[in-house]
N, C-alpha and C positions, 0 to 999 in steps of 0.2 A: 512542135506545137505551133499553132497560128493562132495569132495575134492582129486588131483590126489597129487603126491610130488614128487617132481625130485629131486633125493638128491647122490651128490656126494662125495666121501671119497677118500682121496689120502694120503697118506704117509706124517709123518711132515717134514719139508726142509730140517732139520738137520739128518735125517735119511737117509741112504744107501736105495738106489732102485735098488736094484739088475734086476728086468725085465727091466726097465727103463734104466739103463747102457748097458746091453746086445743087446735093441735097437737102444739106440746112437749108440754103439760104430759096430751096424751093416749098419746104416744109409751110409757108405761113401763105402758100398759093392756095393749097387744099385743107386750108384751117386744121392745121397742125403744128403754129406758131407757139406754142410750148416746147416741142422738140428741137433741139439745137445741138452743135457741137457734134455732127457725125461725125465718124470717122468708117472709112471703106475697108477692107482688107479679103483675105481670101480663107477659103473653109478648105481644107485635103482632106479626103479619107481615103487611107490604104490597107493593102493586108501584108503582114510579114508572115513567113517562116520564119524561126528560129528554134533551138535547142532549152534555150531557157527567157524567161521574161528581158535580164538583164541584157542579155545579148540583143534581144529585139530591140528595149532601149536605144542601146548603142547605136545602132542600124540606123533606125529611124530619125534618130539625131544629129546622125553623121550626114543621111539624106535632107535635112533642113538645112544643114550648114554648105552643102555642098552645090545644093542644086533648088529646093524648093523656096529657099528664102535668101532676100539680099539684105544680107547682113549692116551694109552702109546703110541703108535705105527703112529697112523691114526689123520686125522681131518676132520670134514666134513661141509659142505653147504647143503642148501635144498632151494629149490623154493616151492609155496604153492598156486594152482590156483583151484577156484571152477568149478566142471566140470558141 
């Protein structure tokens, strides 16, 4: 079966977002001074093969922890739908 994965990774809260302040604090240049507090991070989308959902699961988790996200640094989500 294949399966797509929409998987997101952002900065942990407690961490400094340096893009993310440089957009805030650009927000109130182009009268958009109500928006604040951004936070930057990055958007994946992939496709698995696998035998079953869970197994793609797995995969895909294993590829966040391994290689698409810094775990010190980053956190991530993922969505997981059969294409």
């Amino acid at each position: 079966m294949k399966f797509i994965a929409e998987i997101n990774v952002m900065p942990h809260k407690s961490l400094l977002d340096p893009q993310g302040k440089a957009v805030s604090s650009s927000m109130k240049n182009i009268n958009l001074s109500e928006i604040k507090n951004v936070r930057i991070g990055k958007h994946i989308s992939l496709e698995i093969e696998a035998q079953t959902k869970e197994i793609a699961l797995k995969k895909v988790k294993e590829a966040c922890e391994k290689m698409l996200c810094n775990q010190i640094m980053e956190s991530f989500d993922f969505k997981l739908e059969k294409m």
